[in-house]
C-alpha positions, -999 to +999 in steps of 0.1 A: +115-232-050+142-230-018+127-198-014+088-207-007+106-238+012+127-215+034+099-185+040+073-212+049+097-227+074+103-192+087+067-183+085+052-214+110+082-208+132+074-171+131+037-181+138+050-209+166+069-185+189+045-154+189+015-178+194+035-203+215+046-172+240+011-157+242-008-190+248+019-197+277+016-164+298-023-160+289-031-195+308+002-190+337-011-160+344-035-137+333-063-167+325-070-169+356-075-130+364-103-130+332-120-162+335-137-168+375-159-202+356-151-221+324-112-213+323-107-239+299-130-228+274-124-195+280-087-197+275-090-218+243-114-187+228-089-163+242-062-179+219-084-185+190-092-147+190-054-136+193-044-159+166-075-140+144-059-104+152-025-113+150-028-134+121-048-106+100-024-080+106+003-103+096-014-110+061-020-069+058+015-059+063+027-094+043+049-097+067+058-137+058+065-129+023+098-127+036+120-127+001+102-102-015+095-077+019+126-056+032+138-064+068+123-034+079+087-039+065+088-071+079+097-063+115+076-036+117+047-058+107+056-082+135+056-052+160+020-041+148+006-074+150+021-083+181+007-053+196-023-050+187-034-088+198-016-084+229-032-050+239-067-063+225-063-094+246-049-074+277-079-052+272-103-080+273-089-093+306-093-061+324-128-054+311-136-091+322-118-082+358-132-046+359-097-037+371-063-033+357-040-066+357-004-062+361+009-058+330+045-066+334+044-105+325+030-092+292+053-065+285+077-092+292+059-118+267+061-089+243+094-082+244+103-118+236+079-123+209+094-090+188+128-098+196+120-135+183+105-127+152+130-102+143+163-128+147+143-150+122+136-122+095+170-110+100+181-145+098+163-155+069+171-124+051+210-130+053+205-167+044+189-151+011+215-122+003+245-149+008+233-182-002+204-184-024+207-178-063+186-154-082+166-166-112+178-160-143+156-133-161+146-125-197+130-091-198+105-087-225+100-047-229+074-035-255+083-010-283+071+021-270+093+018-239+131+031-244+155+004-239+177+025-214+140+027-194+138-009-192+172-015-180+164+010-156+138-011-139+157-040-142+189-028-121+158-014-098+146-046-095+187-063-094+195-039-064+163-041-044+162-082-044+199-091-059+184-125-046+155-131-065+162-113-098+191-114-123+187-102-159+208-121-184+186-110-212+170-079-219+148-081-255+124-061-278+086-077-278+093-077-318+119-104-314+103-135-334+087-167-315+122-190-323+142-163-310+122-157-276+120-195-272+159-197-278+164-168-252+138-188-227+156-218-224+186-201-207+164-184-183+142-197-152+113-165-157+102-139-177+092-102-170+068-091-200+071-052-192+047-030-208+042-046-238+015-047-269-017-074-262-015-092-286+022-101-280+015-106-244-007-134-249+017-152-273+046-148-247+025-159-225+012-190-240+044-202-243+060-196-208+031-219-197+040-247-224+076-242-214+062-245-172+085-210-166+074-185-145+065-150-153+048-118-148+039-091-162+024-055-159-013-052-161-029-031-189-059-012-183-085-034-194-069-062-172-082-042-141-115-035-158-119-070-155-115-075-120-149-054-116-167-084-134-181-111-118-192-148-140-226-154-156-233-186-163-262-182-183-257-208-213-228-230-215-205-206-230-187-184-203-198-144-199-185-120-177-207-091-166-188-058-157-208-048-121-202-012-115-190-017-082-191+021-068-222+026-077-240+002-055-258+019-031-256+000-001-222+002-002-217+037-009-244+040+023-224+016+047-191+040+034-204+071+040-219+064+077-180+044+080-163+083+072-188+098+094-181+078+125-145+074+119-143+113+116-160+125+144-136+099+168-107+110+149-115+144+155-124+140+190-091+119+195-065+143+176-080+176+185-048+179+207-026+175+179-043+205+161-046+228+186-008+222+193+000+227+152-019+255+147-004+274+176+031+263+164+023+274+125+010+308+137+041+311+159+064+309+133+055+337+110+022+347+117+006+335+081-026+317+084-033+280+098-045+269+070-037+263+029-070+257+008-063+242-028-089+236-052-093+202-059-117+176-083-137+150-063-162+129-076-179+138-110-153+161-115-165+183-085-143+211-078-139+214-035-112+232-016-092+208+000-082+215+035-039+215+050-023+225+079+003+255+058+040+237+053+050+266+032+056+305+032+032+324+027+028+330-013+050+298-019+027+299-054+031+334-062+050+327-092+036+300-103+025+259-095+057+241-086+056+209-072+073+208-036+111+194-040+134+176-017+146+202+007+126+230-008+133+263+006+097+276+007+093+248+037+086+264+069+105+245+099+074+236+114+065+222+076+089+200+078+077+183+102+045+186+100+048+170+065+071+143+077+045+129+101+012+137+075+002+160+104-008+184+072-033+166+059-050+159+091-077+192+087-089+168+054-111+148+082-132+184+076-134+175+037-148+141+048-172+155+073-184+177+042-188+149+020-161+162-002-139+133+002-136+100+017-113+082+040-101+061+016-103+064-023-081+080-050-060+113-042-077+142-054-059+162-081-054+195-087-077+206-111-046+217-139-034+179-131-066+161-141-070+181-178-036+174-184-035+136-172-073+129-192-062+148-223-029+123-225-048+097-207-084+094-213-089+061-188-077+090-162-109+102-160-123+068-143-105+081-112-139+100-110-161+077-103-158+080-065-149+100-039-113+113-035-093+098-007-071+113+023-056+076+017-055+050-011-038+020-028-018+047-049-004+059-012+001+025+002+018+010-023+036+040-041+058+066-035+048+106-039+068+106-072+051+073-082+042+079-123+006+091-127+003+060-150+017+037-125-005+059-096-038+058-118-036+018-124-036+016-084-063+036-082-081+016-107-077-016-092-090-004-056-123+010-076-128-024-094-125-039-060-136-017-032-152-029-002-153-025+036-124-051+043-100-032+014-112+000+031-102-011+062-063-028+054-054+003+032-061+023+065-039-004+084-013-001+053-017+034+056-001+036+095+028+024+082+034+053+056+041+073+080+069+055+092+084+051+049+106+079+046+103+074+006+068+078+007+077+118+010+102+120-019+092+153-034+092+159-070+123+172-084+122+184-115+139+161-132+117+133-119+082+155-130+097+158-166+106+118-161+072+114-153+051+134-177+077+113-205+059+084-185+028+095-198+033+098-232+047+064-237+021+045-220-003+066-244-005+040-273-010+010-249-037+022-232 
């Protein structure tokens, strides 16, 4: 509990400072310059709208979940949030004015509000690493998973937030109920990690008797569920699955949203691929662009749309997933992949109705037969429109376990909607900035993750 007691501190301090700075310069200085009548009121809206912006990009990017967020995701948060209010604001006042304000007292305002906010994530994030102590774990891994695979997400977990995890115990879901509650007395949580239903829900009914805190990963039919909505038709409870993606008005209001947001993006970035297909033909002369045939929705086959990262031929002997410093990477590839400047000519694909802005990652048609035959519930990824962006993208990494990558997937189809739509494109700014989020696949890690498959088979 020190932790929620030290981030909430943080957090409202955090929220203080950024607020507190704005609301100062905003009625010193440029309230005046907006508001000519009703400066009070107009001031007080003012704030109330920057606290909206700035306090929905904060929740996006989770930038207050301070103990479980890395100093860097956390900071750059803060920047976004800070900038975007302030520019919107700043905005408003010279649209009001029909002029440009100086702008120097808010650069200035600026500056202090991101140099604030990151001394207290720094701050708090050394008060973590050096004085608070991790809970005591008891890992709970099912039988199908390897034991050297579960202490393999465990140190993960260890060297990532040595603060808030330590694994003293590391058990088999077959170990009897006198034996787990034996093992759950030493231990402040539990981490239930892949393991049979059945088991789950006795585990879990004890960790609640016992008040200890836990989680767990979801199966598949826990997602399911969060596409269900309550019925309360007699006095017994009833959930009714709704078949979300398939309501039309949504699907209408998402469509016209890739439409518009296509046509500006094209407009706005049309610089940026004049520029990248002069510098790709430049290099060696090859062509612009790489086509790959891909399966959208109802297992429609499409040719997706790149800018070409690779020699020419790169394929000629075969699919072979691109590696960490791959030699068939073009120097203009490289960057061009580093800064997802490739998969900008995709806005065509959404122009054509082949893809959306935001939904599952398209596979390669080889990928999907092999990922349905091992893992029927694959095929669900079908129901909608691939993505050029996605939970899967957000929240993964490009070597992410098609398992792990399909349950993403999954829960952003049980819960779609214009709001999700919009943060995983806010989420998806940030990507670019993740250098993980372009790991390649070596081929160690493919075989890792095709082994991936096969033991999530049987809990499926």
């Amino acid at each position: 509990m020190e932790d929620k007691k030290i981030t909430n501190t943080a957090k409202w301090l955090i929220r203080i400072w950024n607020i507190g700075l704005f609301a100062a310069v905003w009625f010193l200085y440029y309230n005046a310059q907006t508001y000519e009548i009703y400066r009070l009121e107009g001031g007080i809206a003012s704030c109330i709208a920057y606290i909206m912006i700035y306090s929905w990009f904060c929740n996006t990017y989770h930038v207050f979940r301070l103990a479980s967020s890395s100093v860097s995701d956390s900071v750059f948060g803060q920047i976004v949030a800070i900038l975007v209010s302030d520019i919107v604001l700043y905005l408003e006042s010279c649209i009001s004015r029909h002029a440009f304000i100086y702008v120097l007292p808010g650069i200035f305002a600026a500056g202090l509000q991101m140099l604030g906010s990151a001394l207290f994530v720094v701050g708090v994030k050394g008060y973590f690493t050096k004085r608070l102590l991790p809970q005591k774990m008891l890992m709970v891994y099912g039988k199908k998973i390897q034991r050297e695979d579960a202490g393999k997400f465990c140190r993960l977990l260890e060297k990532k937030y040595p603060y808030i995890f330590q694994f003293i115990h590391v058990q088999q879901e077959e170990m009897c109920k006198e034996e787990f509650l034996a093992t759950l007395n030493e231990c402040d949580s539990v981490l239930l990690y892949e393991i049979s239903h059945g088991r789950r829900g006795e585990f879990m009914k004890i960790c609640t008797e016992q008040k200890k805190g836990f989680y767990f990963t979801p199966r598949i039919e826990d997602i399911f569920c969060q596409g269900a909505e309550e019925k309360n038709l007699t006095d017994t409870p009833l959930l009714k699955y709704k078949y979300v993606y398939e309501m039309k008005s949504g699907y209408f209001g998402k469509r016209l949203f890739d439409l518009f947001l296509a046509a500006v993006f094209l407009v706005l970035l049309s610089p940026v691929f004049l520029l990248a297909a002069v510098c790709i033909k430049i290099e060696d002369g090859g062509p612009v662009f790489y086509k790959q045939e891909r399966c959208t929705k109802n297992g429609r086959v499409f040719e997706i749309l790149k800018f070409r990262s690779m020699v020419v031929n790169a394929e000629k002997d075969g699919v072979k997933p691109c590696a960490e410093n791959d030699t068939r990477v073009t120097k203009v590839g490289k960057l061009i992949r580093a800064t997802r400047i490739d998969e900008l000519p995709q806005i065509i694909n959404i122009l054509k109705n082949d893809m959306s802005f935001v939904g599952p990652r398209p596979e390669r048609i080889e990928h999907v037969e092999k990922y349905t035959k091992e893992m029927p519930e694959f095929a669900y990824r079908l129901r909608v429109n691939g993505g050029l962006t996605g939970y899967a993208q957000v929240w993964g990494k490009y070597n992410t376990s098609a398992y792990d990558k399909l349950r993403y997937d999954l829960m952003y189809i049980e819960n779609q909607s214009f709001y999700l739509d919009i943060k995983i494109l806010a989420l998806t700014f940030r990507t670019v900035f993740k250098s993980e989020s372009t790991e390649g696949f070596e081929d160690m890690k493919y075989e890792e993750m095709s082994q991936g498959i096969q033991k999530s088979k049987a809990m499926l």
